[in-house]
Kinemage of the C-alpha trace (Angstrom):
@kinemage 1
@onewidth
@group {chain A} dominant
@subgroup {mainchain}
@vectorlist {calphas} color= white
{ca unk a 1} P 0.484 2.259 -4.507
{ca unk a 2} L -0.286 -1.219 -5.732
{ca unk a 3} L 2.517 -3.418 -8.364
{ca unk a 4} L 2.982 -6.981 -8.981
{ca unk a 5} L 6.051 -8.564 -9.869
{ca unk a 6} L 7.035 -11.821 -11.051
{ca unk a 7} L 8.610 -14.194 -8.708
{ca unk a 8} L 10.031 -17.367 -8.718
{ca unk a 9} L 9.025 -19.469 -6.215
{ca unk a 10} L 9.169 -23.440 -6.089
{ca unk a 11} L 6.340 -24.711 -3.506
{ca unk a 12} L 3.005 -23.314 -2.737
{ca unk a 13} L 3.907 -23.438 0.808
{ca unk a 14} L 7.318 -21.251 0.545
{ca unk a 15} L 5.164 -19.235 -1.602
{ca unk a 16} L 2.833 -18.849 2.000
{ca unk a 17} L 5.856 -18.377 3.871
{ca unk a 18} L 7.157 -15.721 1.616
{ca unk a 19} L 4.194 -13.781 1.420
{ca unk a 20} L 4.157 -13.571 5.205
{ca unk a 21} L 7.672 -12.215 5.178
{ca unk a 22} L 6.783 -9.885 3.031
{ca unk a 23} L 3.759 -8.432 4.589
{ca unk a 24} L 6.178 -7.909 7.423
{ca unk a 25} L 8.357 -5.497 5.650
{ca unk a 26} L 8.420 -2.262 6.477
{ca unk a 27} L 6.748 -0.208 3.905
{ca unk a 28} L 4.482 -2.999 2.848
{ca unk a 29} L 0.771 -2.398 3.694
{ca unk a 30} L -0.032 -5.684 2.183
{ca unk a 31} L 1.223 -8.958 0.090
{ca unk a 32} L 0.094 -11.307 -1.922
{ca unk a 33} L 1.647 -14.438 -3.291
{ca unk a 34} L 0.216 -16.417 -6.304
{ca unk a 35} L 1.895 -19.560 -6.734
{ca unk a 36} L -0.061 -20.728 -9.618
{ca unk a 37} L 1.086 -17.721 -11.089
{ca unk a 38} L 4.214 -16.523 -10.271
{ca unk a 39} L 3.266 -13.508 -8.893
{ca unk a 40} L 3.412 -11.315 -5.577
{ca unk a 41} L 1.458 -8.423 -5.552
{ca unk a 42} L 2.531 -5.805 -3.089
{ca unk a 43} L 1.116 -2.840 -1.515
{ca unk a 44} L 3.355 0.139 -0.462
{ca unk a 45} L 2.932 2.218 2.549
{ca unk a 46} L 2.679 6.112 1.756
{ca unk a 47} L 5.826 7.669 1.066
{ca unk a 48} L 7.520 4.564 0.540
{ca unk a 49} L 10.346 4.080 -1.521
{ca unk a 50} L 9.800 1.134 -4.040
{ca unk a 51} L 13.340 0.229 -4.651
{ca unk a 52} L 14.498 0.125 -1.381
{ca unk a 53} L 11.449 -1.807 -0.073
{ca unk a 54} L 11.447 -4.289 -2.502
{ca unk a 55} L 15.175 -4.827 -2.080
{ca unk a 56} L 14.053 -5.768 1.790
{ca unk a 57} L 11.098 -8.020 0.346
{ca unk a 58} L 13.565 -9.595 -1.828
{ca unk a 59} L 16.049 -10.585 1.788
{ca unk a 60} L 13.327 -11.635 3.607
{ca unk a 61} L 11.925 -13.861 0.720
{ca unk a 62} L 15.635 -15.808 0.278
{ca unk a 63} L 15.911 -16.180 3.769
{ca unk a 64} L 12.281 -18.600 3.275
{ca unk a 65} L 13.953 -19.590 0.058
{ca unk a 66} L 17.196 -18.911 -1.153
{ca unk a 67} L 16.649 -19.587 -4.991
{ca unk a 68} L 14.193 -16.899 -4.762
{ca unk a 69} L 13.945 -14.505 -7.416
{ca unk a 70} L 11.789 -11.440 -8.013
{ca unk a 71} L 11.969 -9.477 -11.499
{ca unk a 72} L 12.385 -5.983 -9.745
């Protein structure tokens, strides 16, 4: 399953760094970061539970950035 959230993100290369966190997630097949638009578009593993992966995307992200939001 593919969704894309909004995120708020303040530099394109925070948005690079997040996107890498992300992608190392588990239960994230892929991610993708959009700076221009505010957006991260990830790709869940099979099986996967949204929530609790996102909450995990969401960790890693602040740890890049700490003012990070994402409209889960």
């Amino acid at each position: 399953m593919r969704k894309t959230y909004k995120i708020e993100v303040d530099c394109a290369n925070c948005a690079n760094l997040m996107e890498e966190a992300a992608k190392k997630t588990e239960g994230v097949i892929s991610a993708v970061v959009n700076f221009m638009a505010l957006k991260m578009e990830i790709e869940f593993a099979d099986g996967a539970d949204e929530n609790k992966v996102m909450k995990s995307v969401l960790k890693a992200c602040k740890k890049v950035e700490p003012d990070c939001e994402i409209e889960l």
